[in-house]
N, CA, C and O atoms as a DFTB+ gen file, in Angstrom:
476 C
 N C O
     1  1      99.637      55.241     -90.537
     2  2      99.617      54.855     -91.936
     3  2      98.595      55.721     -92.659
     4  3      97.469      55.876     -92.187
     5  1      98.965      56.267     -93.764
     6  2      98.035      57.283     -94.727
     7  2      96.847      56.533     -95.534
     8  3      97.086      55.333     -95.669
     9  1      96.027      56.819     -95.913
    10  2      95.076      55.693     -96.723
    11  2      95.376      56.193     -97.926
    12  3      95.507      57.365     -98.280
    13  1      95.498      54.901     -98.693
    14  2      95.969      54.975    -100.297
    15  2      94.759      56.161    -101.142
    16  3      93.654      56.384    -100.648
    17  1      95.089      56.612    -102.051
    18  2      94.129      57.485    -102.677
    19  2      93.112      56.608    -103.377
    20  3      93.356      55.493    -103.836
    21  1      91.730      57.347    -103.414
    22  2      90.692      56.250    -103.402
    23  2      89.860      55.788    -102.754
    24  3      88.758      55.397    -103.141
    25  1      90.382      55.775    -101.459
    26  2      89.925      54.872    -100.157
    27  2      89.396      56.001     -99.277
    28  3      89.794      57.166     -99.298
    29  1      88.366      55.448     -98.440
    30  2      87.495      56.633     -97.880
    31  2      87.129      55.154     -96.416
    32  3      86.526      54.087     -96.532
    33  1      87.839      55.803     -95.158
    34  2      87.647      55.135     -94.089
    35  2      85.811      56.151     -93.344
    36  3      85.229      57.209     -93.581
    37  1      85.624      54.985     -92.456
    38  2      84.549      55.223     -91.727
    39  2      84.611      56.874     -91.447
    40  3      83.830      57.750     -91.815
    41  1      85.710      56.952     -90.737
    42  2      86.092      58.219     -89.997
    43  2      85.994      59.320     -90.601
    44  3      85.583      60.409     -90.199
    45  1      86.613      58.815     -92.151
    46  2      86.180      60.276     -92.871
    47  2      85.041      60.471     -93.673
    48  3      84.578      61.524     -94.112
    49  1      84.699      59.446     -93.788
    50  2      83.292      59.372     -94.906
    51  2      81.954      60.218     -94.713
    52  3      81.253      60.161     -93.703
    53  1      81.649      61.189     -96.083
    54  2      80.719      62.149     -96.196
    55  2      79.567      61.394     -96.644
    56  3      79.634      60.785     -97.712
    57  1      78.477      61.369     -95.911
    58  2      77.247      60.225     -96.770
    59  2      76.738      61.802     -97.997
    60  3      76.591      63.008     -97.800
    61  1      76.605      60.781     -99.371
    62  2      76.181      61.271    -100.035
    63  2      74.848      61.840    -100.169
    64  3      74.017      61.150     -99.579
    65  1      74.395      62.799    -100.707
    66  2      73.100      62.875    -101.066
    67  2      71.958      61.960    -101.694
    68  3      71.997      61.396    -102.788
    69  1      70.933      61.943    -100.757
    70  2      70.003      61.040    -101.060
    71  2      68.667      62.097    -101.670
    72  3      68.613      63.326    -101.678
    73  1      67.816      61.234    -102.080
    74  2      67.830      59.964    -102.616
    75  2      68.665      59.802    -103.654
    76  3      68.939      60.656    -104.497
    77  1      69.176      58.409    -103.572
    78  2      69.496      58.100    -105.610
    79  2      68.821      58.470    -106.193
    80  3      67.707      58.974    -106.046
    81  1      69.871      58.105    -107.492
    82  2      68.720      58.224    -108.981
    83  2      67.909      57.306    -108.965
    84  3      67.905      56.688    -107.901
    85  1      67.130      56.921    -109.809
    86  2      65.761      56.025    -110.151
    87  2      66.319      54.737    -110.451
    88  3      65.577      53.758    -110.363
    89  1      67.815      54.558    -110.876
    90  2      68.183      53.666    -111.232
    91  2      68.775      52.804    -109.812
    92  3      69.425      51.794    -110.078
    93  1      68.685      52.967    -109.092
    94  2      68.770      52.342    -107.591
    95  2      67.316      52.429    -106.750
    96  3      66.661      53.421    -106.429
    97  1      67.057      50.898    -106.505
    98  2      66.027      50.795    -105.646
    99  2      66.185      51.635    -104.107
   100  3      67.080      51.652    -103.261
   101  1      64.649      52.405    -104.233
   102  2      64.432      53.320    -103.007
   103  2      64.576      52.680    -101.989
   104  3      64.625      53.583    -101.153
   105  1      64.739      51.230    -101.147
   106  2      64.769      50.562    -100.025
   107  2      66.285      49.590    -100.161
   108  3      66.797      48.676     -99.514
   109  1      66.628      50.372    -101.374
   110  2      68.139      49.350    -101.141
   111  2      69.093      49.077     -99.546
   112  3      69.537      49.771     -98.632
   113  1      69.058      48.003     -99.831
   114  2      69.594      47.552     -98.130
   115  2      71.010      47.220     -98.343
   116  3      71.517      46.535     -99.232
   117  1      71.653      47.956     -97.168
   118  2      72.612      48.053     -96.892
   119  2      72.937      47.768     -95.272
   120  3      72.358      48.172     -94.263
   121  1      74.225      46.811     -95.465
   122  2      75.070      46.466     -94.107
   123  2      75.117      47.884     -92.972
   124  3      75.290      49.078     -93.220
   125  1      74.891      47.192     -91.712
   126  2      74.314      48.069     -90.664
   127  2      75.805      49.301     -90.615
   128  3      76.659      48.960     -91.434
   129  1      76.092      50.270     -90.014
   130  2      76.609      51.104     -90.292
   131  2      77.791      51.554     -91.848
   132  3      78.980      51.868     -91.772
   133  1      77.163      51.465     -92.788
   134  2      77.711      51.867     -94.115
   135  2      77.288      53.163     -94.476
   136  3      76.160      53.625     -94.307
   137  1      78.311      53.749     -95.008
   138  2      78.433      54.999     -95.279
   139  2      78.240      55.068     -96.687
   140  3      79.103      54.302     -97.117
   141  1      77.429      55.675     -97.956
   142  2      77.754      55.667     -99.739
   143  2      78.123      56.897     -99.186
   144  3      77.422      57.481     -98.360
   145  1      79.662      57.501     -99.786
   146  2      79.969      58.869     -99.767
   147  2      80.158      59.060    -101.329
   148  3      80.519      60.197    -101.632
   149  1      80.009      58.283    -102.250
   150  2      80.026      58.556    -103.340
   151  2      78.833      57.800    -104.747
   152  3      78.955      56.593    -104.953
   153  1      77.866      58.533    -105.523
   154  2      77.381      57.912    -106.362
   155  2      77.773      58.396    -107.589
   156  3      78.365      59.474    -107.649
   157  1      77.559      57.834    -108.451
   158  2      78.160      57.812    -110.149
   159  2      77.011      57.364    -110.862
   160  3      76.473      56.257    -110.857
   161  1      76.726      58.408    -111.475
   162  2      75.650      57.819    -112.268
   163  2      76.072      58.038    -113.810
   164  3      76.482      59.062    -114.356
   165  1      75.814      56.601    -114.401
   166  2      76.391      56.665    -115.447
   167  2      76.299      55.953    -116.831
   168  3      76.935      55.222    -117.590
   169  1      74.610      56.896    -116.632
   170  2      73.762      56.616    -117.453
   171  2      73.114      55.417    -117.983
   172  3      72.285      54.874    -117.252
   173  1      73.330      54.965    -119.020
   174  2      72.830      53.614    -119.134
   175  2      73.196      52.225    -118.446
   176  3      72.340      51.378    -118.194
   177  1      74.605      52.068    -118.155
   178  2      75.599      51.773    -117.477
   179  2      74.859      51.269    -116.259
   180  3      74.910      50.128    -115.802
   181  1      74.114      52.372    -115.771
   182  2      73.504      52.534    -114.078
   183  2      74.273      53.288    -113.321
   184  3      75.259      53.840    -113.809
   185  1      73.970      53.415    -112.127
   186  2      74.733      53.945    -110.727
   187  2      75.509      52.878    -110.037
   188  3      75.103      51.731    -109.850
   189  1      76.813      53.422    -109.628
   190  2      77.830      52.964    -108.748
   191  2      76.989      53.628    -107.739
   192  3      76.392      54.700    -107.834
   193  1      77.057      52.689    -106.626
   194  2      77.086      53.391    -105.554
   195  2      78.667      53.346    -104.494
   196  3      79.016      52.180    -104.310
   197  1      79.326      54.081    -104.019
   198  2      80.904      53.875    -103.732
   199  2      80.375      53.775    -101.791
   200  3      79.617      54.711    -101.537
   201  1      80.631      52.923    -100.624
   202  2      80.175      53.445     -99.313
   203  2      81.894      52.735     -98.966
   204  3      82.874      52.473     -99.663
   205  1      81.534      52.627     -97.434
   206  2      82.222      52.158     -96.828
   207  2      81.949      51.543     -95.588
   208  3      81.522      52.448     -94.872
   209  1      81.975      50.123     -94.733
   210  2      81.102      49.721     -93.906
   211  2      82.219      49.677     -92.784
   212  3      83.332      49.322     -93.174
   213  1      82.062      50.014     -91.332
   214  2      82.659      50.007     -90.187
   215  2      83.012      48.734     -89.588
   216  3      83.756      48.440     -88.652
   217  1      81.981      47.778     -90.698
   218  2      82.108      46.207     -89.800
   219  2      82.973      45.626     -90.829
   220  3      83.369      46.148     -91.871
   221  1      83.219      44.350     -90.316
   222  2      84.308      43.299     -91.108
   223  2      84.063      42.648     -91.864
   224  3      83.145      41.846     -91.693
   225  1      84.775      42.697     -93.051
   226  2      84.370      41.428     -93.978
   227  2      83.430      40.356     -94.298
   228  3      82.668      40.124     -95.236
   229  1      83.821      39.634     -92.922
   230  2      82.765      38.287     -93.098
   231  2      81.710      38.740     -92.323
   232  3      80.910      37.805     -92.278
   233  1      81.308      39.629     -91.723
   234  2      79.911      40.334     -90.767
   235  2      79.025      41.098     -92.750
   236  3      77.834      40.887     -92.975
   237  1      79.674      41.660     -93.506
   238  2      79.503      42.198     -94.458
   239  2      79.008      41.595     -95.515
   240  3      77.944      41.948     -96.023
   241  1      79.925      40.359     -96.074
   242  2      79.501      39.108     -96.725
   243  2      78.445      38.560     -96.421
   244  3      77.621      38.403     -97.322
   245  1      78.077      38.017     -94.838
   246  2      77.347      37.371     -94.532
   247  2      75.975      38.010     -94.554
   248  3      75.010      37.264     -94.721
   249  1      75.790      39.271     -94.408
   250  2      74.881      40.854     -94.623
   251  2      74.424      40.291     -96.504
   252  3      73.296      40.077     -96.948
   253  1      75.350      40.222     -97.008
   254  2      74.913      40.425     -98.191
   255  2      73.944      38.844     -98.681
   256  3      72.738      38.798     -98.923
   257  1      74.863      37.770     -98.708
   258  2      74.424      36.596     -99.073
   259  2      72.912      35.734     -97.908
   260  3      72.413      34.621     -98.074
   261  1      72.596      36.699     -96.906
   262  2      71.551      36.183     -95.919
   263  2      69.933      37.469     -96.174
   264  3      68.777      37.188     -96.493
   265  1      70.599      38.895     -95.845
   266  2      69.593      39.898     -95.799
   267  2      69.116      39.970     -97.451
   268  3      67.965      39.632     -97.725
   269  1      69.866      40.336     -98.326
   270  2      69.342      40.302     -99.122
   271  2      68.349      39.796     -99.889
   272  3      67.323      40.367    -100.258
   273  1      68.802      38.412    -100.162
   274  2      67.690      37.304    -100.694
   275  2      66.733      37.102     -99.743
   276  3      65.850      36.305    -100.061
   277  1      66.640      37.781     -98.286
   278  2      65.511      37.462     -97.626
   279  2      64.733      38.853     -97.769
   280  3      63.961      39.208     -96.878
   281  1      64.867      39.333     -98.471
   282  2      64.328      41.024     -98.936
   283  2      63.987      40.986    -100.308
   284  3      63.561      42.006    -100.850
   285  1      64.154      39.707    -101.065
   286  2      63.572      39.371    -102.143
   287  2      64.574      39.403    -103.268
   288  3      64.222      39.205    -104.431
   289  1      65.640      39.617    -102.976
   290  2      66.944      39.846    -104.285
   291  2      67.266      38.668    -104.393
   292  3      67.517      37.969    -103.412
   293  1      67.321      38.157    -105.876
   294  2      68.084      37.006    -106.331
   295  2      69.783      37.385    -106.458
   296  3      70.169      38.420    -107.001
   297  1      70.571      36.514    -105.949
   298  2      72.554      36.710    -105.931
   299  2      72.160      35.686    -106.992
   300  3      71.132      35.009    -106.953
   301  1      73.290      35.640    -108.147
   302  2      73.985      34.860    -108.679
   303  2      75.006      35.246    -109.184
   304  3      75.224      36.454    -109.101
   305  1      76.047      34.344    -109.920
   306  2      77.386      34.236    -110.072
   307  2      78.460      34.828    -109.160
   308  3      79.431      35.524    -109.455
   309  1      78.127      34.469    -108.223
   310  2      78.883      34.931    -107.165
   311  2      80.358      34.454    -107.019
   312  3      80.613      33.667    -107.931
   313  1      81.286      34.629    -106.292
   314  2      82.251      34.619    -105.974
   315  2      82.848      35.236    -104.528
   316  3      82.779      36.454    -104.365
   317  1      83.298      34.588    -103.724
   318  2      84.006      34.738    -102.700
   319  2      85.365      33.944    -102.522
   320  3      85.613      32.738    -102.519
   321  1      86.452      35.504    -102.320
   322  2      87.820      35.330    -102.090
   323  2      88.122      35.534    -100.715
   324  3      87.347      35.977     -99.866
   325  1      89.677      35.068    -100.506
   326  2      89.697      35.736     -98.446
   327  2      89.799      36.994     -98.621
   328  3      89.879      37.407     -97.465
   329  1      89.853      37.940     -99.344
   330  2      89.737      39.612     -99.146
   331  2      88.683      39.984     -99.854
   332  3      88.525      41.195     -99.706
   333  1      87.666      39.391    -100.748
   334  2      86.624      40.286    -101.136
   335  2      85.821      39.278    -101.647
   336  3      86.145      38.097    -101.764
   337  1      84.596      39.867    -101.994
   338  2      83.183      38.892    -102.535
   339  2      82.736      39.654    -103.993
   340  3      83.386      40.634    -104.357
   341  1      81.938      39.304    -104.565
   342  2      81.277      39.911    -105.343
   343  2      80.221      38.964    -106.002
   344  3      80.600      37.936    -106.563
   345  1      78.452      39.419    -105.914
   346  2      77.492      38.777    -106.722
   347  2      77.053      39.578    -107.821
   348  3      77.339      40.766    -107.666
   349  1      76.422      39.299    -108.927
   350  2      75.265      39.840    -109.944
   351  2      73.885      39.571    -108.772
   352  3      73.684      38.797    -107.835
   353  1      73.173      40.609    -109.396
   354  2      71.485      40.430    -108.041
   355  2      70.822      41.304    -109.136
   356  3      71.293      42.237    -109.786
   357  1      69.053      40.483    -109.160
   358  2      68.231      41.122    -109.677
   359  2      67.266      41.082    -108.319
   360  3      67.231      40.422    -107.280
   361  1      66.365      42.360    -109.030
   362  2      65.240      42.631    -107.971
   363  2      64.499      43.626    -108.264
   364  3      64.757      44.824    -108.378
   365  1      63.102      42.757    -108.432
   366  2      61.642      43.810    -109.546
   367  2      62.716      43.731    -110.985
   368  3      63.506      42.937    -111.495
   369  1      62.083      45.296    -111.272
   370  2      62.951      45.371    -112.465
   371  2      64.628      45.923    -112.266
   372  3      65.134      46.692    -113.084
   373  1      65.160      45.553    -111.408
   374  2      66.626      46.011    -111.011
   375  2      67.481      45.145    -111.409
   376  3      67.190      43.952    -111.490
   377  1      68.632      45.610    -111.707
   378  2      69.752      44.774    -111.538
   379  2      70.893      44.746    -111.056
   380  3      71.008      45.716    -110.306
   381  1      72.085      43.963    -111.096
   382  2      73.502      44.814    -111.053
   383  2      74.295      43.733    -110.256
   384  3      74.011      42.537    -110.181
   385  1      75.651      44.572    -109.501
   386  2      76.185      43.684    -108.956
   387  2      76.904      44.344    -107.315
   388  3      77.388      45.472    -107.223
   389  1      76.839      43.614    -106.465
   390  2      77.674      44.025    -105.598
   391  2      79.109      43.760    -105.373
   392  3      79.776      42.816    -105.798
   393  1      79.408      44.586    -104.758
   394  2      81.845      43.826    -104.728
   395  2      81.673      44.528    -103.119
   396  3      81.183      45.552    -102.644
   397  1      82.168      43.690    -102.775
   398  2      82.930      43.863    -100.976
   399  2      84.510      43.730    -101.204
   400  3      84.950      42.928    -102.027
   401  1      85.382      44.590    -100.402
   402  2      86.757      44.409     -99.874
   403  2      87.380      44.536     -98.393
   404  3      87.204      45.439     -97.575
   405  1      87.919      43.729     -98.321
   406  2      88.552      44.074     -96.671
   407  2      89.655      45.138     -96.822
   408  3      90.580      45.068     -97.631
   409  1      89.389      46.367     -95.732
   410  2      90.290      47.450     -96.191
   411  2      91.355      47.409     -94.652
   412  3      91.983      48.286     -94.058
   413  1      91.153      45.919     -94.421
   414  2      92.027      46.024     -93.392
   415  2      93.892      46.469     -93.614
   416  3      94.397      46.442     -94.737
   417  1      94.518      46.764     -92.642
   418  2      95.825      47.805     -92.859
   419  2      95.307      48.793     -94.008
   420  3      96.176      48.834     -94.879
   421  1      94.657      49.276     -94.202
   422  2      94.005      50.659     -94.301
   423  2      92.928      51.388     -93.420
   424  3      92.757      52.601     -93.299
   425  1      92.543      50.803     -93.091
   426  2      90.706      50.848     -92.444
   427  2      90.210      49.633     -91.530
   428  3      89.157      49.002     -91.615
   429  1      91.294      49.481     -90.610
   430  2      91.221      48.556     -89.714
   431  2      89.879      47.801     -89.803
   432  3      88.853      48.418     -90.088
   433  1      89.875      46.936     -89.647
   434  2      88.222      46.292     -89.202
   435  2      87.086      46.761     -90.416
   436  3      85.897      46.556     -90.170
   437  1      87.289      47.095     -91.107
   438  2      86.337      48.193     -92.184
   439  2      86.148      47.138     -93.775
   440  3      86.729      46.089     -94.050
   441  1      85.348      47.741     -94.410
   442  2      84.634      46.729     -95.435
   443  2      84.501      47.938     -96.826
   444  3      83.553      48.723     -96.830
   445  1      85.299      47.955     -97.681
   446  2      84.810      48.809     -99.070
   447  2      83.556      48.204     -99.469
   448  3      83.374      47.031     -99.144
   449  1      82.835      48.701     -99.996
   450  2      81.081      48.666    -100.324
   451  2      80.835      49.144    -102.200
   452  3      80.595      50.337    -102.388
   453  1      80.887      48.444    -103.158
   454  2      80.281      48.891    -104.157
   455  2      78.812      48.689    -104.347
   456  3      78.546      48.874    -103.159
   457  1      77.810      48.491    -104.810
   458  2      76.721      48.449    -105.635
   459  2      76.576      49.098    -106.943
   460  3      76.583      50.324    -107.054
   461  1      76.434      48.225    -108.022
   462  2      75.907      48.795    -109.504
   463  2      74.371      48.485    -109.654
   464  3      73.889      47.353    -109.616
   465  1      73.635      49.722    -109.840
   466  2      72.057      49.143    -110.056
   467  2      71.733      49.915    -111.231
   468  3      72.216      51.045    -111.301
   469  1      70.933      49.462    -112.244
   470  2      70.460      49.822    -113.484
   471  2      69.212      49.210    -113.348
   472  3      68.895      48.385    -112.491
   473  1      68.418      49.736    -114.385
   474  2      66.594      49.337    -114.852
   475  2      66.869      48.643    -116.151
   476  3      65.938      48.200    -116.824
């Protein structure tokens, strides 16, 4: 099966150049093997960060709604569906939101990864 255009599996994923911009916290934490092969910065807006995580869904979710807030990030307005999650999170002066997707029958076992962070 081909992966839809868009979609960037483990296998192929280029990690982007680091560091971010300023508008993403320097210790931003991320689910244990995730790849950002893509950032967007876009200006006032903030940075997308685009990755892709090797682990599953609910290993990913559970990454987000446990590590985080124990790293000092407030989640709110959250939402969780059976194929994807998404919170708003502040932290210091940060903000933004995260979105998870299951890219399963694309990316077997695999997790799409956004982050938006702005100042």
């Amino acid at each position: 099966m081909s992966t839809p255009v868009g979609v960037t599996c483990s296998d192929d994923a280029t990690p982007a150049a680091t560091p971010y911009p300023a508008d993403v916290p320097a210790d931003l934490p991320l689910p244990l093997n995730t790849v950002v092969y893509d950032v967007d910065d876009r200006g006032d807006t903030g940075v997308v960060l685009t990755g892709v995580s090797s682990q599953p869904l609910d290993t990913v979710r559970e990454y987000f709604n446990i590590e985080w807030p124990a790293a000092g990030y407030q989640l709110s307005g959250g939402e969780t569906e059976e194929l994807d999650a998404e919170s708003n999170w502040t932290f210091e002066d940060y903000s933004g939101r995260w979105a998870i997707q299951d890219l399963t029958g694309t990316c077997d076992g695999e997790t799409a990864v956004q982050v938006l962070s702005t100042r």
